[in-house]
DOBA-815498 format. One line per field, with one value per residue (C-alpha): residue in three letters; chain; x, y, z. Coordinates in nm, 4 decimals, always signed. Each point is the difference from the previous one (the first is absolute). Layout:
type = (ALA, ...) $
mol = (A, ...) $
c1 = (X, ...) $
c2 = (Y, ...) $
c3 = (Z, ...) $
***
This chain:
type = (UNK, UNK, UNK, UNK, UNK, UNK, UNK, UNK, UNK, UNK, UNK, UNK, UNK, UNK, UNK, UNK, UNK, UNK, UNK, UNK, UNK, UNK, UNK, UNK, UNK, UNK, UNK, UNK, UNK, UNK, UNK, UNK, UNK, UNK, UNK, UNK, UNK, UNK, UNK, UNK, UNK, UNK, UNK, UNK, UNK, UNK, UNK, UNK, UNK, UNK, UNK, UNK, UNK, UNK, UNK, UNK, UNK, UNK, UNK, UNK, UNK, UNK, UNK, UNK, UNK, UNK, UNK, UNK, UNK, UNK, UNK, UNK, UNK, UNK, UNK, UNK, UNK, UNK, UNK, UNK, UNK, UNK, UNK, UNK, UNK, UNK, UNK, UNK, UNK, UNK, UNK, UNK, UNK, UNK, UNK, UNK, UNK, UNK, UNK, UNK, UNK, UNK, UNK, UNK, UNK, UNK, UNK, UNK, UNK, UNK, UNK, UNK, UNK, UNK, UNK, UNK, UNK, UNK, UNK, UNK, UNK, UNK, UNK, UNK, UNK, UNK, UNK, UNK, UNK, UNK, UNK, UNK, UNK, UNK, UNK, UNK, UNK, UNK, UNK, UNK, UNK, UNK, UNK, UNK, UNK, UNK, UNK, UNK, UNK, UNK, UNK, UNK, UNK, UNK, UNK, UNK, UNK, UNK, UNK, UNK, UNK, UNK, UNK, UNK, UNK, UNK, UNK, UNK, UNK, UNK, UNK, UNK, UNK, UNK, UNK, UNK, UNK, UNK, UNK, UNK, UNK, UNK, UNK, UNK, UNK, UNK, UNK, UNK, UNK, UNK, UNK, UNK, UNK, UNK, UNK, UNK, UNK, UNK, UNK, UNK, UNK, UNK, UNK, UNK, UNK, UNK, UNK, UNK, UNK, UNK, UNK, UNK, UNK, UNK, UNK, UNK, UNK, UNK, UNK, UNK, UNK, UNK, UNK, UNK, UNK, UNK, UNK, UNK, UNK, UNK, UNK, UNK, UNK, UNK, UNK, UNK, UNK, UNK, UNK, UNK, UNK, UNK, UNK, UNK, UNK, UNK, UNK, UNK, UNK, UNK, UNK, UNK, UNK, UNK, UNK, UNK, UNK, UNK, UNK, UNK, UNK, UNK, UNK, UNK, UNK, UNK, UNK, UNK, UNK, UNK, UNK, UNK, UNK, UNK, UNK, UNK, UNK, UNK, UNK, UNK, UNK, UNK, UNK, UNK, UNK, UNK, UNK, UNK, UNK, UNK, UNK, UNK, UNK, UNK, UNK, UNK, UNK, UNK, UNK, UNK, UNK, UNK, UNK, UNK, UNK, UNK, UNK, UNK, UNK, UNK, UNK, UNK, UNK, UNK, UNK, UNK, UNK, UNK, UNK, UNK, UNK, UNK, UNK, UNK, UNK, UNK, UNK, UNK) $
mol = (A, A, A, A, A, A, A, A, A, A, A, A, A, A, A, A, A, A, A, A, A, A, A, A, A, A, A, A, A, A, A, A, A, A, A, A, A, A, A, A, A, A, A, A, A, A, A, A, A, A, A, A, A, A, A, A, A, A, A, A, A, A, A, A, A, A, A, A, A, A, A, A, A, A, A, A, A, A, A, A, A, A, A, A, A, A, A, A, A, A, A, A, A, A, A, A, A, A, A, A, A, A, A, A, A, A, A, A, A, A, A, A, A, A, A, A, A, A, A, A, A, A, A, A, A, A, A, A, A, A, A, A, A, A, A, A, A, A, A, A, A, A, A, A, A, A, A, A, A, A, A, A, A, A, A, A, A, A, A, A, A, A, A, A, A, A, A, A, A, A, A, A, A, A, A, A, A, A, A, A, A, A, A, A, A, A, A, A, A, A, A, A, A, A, A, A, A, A, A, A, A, A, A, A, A, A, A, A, A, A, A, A, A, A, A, A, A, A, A, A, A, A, A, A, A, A, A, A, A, A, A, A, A, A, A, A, A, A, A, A, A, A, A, A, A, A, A, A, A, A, A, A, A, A, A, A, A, A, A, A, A, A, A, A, A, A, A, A, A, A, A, A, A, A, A, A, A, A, A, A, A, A, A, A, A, A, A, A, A, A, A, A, A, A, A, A, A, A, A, A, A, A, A, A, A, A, A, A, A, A, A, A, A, A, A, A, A, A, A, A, A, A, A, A, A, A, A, A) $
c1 = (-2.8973, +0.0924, -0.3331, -0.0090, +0.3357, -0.1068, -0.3136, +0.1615, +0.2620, -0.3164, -0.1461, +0.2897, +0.0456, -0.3584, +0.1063, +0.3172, +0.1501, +0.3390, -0.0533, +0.1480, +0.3035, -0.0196, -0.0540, -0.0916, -0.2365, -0.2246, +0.1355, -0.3320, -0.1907, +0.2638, +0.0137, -0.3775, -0.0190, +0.2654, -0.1882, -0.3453, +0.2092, +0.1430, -0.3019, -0.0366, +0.3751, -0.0075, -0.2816, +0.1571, +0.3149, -0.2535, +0.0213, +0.3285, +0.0552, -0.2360, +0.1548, +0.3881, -0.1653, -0.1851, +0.2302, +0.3330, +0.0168, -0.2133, +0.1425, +0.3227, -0.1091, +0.0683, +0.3676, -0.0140, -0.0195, +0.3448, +0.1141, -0.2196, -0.0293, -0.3770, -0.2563, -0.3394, -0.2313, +0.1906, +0.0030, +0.2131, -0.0548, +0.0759, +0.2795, +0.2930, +0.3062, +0.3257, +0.1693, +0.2881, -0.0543, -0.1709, +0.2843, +0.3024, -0.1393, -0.0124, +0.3249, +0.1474, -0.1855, +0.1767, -0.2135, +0.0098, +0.3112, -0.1540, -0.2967, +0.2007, +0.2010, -0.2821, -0.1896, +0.2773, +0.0921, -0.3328, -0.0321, +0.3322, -0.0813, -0.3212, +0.1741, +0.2796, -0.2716, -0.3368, -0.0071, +0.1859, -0.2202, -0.3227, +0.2486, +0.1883, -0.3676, -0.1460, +0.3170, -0.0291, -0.3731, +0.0872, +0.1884, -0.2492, -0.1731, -0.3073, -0.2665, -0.2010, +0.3282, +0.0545, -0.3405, -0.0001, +0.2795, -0.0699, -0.3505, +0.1997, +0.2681, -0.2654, -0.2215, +0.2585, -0.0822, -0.3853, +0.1011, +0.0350, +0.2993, -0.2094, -0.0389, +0.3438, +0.1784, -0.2814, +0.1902, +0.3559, -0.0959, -0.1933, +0.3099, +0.2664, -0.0826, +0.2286, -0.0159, -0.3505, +0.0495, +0.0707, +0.2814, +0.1279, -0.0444, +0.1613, +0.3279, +0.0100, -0.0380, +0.3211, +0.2319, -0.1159, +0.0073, -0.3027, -0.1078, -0.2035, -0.0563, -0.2404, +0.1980, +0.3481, +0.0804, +0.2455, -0.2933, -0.2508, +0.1403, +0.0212, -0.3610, -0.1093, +0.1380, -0.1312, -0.3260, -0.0142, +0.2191, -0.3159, -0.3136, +0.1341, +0.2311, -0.2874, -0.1880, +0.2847, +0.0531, -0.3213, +0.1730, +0.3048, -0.2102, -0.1783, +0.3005, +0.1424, -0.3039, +0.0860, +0.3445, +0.0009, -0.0167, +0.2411, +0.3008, +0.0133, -0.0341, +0.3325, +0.1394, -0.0459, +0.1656, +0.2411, +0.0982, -0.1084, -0.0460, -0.3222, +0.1970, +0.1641, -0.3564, -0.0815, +0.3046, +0.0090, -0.4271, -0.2075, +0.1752, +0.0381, -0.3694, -0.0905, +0.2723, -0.2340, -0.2452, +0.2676, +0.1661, -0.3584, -0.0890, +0.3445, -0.1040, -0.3129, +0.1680, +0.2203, -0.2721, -0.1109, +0.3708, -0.0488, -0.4023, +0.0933, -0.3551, -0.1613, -0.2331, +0.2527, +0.2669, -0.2541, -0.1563, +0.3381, +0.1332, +0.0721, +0.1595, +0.3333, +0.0218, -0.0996, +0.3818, +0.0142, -0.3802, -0.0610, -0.0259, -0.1498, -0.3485, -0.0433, +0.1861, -0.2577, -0.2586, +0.1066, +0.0921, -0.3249, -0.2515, +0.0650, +0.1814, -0.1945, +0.3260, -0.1826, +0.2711, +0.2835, -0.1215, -0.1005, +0.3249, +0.1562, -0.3178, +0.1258, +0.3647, -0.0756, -0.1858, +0.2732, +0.2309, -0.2103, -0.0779, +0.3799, +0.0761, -0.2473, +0.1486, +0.3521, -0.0695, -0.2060, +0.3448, +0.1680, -0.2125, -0.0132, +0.4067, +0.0462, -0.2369, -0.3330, -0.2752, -0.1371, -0.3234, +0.0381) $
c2 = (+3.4104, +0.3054, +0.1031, -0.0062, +0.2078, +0.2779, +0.0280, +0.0732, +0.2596, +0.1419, +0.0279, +0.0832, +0.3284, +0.1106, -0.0215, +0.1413, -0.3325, -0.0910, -0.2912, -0.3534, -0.0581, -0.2003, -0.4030, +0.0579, -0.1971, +0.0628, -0.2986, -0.0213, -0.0784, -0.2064, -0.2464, -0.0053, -0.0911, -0.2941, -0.1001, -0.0298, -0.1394, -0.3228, +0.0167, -0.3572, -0.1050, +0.2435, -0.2035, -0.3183, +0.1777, +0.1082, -0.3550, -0.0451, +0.3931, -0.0717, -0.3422, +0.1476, +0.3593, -0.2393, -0.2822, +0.1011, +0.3869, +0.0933, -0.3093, +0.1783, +0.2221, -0.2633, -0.0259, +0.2806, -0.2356, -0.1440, +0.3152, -0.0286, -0.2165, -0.0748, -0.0959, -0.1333, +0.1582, +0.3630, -0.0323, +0.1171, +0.4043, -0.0780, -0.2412, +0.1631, +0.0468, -0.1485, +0.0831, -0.2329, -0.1975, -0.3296, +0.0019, +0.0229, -0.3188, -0.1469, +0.0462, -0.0818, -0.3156, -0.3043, -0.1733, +0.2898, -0.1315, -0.3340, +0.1158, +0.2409, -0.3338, -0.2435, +0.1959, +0.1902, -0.3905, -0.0933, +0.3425, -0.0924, -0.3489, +0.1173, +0.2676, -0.2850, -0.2988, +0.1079, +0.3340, -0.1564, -0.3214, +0.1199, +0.1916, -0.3581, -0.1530, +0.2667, -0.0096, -0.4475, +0.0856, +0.2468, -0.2538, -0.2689, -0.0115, -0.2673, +0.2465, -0.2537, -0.1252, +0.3874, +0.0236, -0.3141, +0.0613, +0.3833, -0.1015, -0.2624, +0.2290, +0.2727, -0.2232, +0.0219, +0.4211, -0.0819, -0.2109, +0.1644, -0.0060, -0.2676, -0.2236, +0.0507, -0.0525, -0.3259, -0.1862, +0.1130, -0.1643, -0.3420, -0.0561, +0.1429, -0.1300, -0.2054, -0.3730, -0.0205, +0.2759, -0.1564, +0.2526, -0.0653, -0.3658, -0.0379, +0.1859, -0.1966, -0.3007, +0.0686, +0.1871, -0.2408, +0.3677, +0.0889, +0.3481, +0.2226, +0.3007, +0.2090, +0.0015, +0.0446, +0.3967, -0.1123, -0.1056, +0.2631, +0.2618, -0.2332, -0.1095, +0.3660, +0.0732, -0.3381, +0.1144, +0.3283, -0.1380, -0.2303, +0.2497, +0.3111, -0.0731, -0.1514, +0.3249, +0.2532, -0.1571, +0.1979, +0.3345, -0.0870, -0.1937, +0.3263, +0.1607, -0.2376, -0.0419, +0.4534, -0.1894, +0.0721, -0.2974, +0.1315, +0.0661, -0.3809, -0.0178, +0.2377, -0.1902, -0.3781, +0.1760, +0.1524, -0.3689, +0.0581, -0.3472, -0.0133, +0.1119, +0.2677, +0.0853, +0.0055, +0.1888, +0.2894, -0.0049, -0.1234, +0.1192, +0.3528, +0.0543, -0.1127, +0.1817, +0.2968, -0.2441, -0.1351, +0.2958, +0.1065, -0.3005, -0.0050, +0.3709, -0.1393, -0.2891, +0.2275, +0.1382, -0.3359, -0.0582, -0.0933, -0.1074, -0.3979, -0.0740, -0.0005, -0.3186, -0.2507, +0.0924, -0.0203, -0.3499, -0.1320, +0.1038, -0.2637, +0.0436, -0.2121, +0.2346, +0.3451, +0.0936, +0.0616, +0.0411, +0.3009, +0.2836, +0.3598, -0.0766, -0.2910, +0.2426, +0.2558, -0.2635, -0.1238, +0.3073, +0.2081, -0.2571, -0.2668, +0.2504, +0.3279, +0.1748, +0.2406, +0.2862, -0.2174, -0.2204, +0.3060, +0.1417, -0.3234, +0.0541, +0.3314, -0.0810, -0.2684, +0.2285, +0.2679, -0.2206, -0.1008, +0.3125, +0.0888, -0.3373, +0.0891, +0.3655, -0.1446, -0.2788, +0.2612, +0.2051, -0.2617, -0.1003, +0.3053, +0.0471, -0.2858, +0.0838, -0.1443, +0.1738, -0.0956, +0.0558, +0.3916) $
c3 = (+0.7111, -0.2294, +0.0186, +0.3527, +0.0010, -0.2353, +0.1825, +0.3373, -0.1993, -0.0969, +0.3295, +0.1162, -0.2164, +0.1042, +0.4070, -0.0581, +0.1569, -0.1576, -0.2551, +0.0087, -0.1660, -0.3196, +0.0510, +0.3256, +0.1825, +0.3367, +0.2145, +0.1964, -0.3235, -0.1431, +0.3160, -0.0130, -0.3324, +0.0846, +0.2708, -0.2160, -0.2674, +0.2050, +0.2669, -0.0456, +0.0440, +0.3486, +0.0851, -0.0187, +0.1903, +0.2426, +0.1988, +0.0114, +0.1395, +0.2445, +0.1370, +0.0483, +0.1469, +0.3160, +0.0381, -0.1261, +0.1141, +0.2507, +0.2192, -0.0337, +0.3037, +0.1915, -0.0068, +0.2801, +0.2342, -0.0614, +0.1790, +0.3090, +0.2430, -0.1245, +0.2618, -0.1756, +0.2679, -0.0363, -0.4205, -0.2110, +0.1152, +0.3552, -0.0134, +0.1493, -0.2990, +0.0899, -0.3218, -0.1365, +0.2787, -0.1298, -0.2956, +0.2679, +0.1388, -0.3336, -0.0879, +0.3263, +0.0233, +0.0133, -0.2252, -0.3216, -0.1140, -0.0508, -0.1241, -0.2500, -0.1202, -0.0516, -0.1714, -0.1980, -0.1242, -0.0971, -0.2322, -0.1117, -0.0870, -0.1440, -0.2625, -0.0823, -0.0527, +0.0011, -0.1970, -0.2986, +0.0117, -0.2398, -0.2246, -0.0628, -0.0372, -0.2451, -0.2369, -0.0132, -0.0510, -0.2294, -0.2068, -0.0442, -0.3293, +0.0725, +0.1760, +0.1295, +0.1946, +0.0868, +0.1048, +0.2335, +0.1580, +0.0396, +0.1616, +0.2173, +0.1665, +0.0386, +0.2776, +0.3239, -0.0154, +0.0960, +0.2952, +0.3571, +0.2477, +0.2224, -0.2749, -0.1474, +0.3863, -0.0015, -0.2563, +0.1007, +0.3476, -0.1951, -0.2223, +0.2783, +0.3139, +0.2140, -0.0963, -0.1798, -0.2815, -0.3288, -0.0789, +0.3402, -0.0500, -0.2971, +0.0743, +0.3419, -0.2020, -0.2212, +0.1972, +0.3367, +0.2263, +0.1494, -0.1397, +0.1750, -0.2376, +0.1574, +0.3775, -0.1464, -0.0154, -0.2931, -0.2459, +0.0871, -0.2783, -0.2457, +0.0654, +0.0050, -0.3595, -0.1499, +0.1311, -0.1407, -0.3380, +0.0117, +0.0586, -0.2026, -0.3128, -0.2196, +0.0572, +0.0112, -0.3669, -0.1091, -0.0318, -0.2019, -0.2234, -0.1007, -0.0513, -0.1857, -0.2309, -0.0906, -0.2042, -0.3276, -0.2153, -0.2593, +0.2339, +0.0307, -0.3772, +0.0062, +0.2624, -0.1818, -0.3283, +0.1431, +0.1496, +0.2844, +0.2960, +0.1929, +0.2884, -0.1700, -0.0868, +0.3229, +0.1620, -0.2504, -0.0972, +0.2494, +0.3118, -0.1065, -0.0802, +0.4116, +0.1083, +0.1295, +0.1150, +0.2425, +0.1380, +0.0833, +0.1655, +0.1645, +0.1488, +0.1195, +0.1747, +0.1486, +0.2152, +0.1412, +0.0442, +0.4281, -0.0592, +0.0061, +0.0074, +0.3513, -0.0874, -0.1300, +0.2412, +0.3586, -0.1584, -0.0466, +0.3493, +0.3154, +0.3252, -0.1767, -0.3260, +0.1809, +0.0149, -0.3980, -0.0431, +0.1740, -0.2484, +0.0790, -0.1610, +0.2914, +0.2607, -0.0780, +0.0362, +0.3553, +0.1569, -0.1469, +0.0501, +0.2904, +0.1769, -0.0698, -0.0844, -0.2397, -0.0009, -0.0152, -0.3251, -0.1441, +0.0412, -0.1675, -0.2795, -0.0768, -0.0468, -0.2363, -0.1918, -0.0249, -0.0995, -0.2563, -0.0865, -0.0471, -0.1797, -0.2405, -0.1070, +0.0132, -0.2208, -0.2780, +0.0533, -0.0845, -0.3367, -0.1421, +0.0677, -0.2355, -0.2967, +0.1328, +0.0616, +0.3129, +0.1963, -0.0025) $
***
């Protein structure tokens, strides 16, 4: 490099051209050299690039329909624009402030229940000293992730179904009621959180594990002489060192904060539980697909994803206002 700089001084003196300041570096030749230097790494980033550029971003051009009233024969350049239009009706519709509530209770229920769940499970896993127990159990919890919406609703409906599913069966058998889970609008939360408690904590587990293998050994070694309990340990140890690792995955949640999960939620729908079902993913579903609202579903698209988009800053605000450092 310094031979590089005292030959362009040189050159520079014989063309008259005012010479680079000391330490300084041409940036062109600088990011070339990075780019020859970690070719292989850009390479591997080269996929991944290439996946969110076609089916993240360039999708994104068509959230210009929410503002017309889009014909498919005309496109999306002749479609007349009606502006605000398509968002005035959402608002004003009688069914938005259902919508709003069922699925602004299931995001609440999932931050309260769900979102603590693999934190609880990595810090008893954390704890147990056999590996071969750790290991078993780790494997065991980790299984429900692989399975898909169908087969997860499958067994809610073989063990909840009215009369001949053995859950149902059982608590008809002691309480001598006749349960019907799936029908009753009063169960269907419940069942939705035991469902996703079921498919997601084991592997949610995975990334507080990692951070909690980063703990330094010896602060527990301080912690036991200084007297130190195991749950003093872990209140003033192992807590602390995730605490990052939550807030981030808080912020991340807090982006999916109205996405209840279109799958689980449609397969767990009936005509008797529709009244709390009904969240904006399914709305979006009926109203864009069996009823070729394509404006109007985009329009309830696009205000999901500004809210998320706002949930997401707010949330990194709020991190970094009380010492963490958040996403960005």
């Amino acid at each position: 490099r310094r031979a590089a700089v005292s030959t362009t001084v040189e050159s520079s003196r014989v063309s008259g051209a005012t010479p680079p300041a000391p330490g300084h570096v041409d940036r062109k030749v600088s990011l070339k050299a990075r780019l020859l230097r970690y070719r292989w790494l850009y390479l591997l980033l080269a996929p991944g690039v290439v996946y969110f550029a076609i089916f993240k971003y360039a999708p994104m051009y068509g959230i210009t329909i929410a503002f017309q009233d889009y014909l498919p024969f005309l496109g999306m350049t002749g479609s007349p624009w009606v502006g605000f239009k398509h968002f005035e009706a959402l608002f004003s519709s009688p069914d938005f402030p259902r919508l709003l509530s069922n699925t602004l209770i299931l995001a609440a229920l999932n931050v309260v229940i769900v979102f603590p769940a693999p934190i609880v499970v990595a810090l008893l896993l954390n704890e147990l000293r056999l590996q071969i127990v750790k290991r078993t159990v780790q494997s065991l919890i980790y299984i429900p992730h692989f399975l898909s919406w169908t087969i997860v609703a499958s067994l809610t409906y073989l063990l909840f179904a009215l009369d001949v599913g053995a859950i149902t069966a059982a608590a008809n058998s002691l309480t001598g009621n006749r349960f019907d889970f799936l029908a009753d609008p009063d169960w269907f939360r419940p069942l939705i959180i035991l469902q996703t408690l079921w498919k997601s904590t084991g592997w949610g587990t995975i990334i507080y594990l990692a951070a909690l293998t980063g703990v330094d050994p010896n602060l527990y070694e301080a912690a036991k002489i200084d007297g130190a309990s195991r749950w003093r340990q872990l209140w003033h140890v192992t807590l602390p060192a995730i605490a990052s690792t939550v807030v981030i995955m808080a912020i991340l949640l807090s982006g999916n904060l109205l996405d209840t999960g279109f799958e689980q939620i449609y397969l767990m729908t009936n005509s008797l539980n529709r009244s709390v079902a009904d969240v904006f993913d399914t709305y979006v579903y009926y109203l864009g697909i069996t009823q070729g609202s394509y404006s109007y579903s985009t329009a309830v698209g696009l205000f999901k994803a500004v809210i998320g988009i706002i949930l997401i800053f707010g949330s990194n605000w709020i991190a970094r206002r009380v010492g963490q450092r958040g996403l960005f």
